[in-house]
C-alpha angles and dihedrals in degrees: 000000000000126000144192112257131173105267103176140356137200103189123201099000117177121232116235099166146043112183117180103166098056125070129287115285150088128260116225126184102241093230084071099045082062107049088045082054080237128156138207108262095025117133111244128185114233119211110173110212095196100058117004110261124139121188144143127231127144134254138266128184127263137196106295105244094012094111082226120170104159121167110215130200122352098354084055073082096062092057149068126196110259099026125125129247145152126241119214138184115184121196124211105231136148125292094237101054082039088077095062104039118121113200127220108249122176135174114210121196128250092274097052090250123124118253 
């Protein structure tokens, strides 16, 4: 039997940008894709701390070192520059090794950067 499983976390992330007119995604600094142990393309979960709001949507990559967490298209509506949210990926894996999975959590500060 698989489950889902928390795979990677970017907690308390900071909005910098709200992009309506480009295509759905989110824009993560790259810096921080790494050290989430998180890819472009990959699914993520979005819960926005500040308001309430909880959606999925899929990465794209953003300038390494920009700090950059930008919400595009449609989800640009359920955010607002400057608010809070977490960032999550799960992984379907068997129940067993799921026992034993650590997940990758970081906690960037409110700039995006890595402390």
């Amino acid at each position: 039997m698989n489950i889902q499983v928390l795979k990677s976390k970017i907690h308390r992330a900071t909005i910098t940008e709200a992009n309506l007119d480009y295509m759905g995604s989110i824009t993560n600094d790259e810096n921080l894709m790494e050290a989430a142990n998180m890819i472009e393309g990959e699914k993520v979960s979005i819960y926005n701390i500040t308001n309430g709001e909880r959606f999925s949507t899929y990465i794209i990559k953003g300038k390494r070192g920009s700090g950059v967490i930008g919400l595009n298209g449609a989800a640009a509506r359920k955010v607002m520059i400057n608010d809070l949210i977490i960032i999550i990926s799960y992984a379907s894996m068997d129940f067993e090794e799921a026992k034993n999975f650590k997940p990758t959590i970081i906690f960037p500060n409110e700039n995006n950067q890595l402390k």
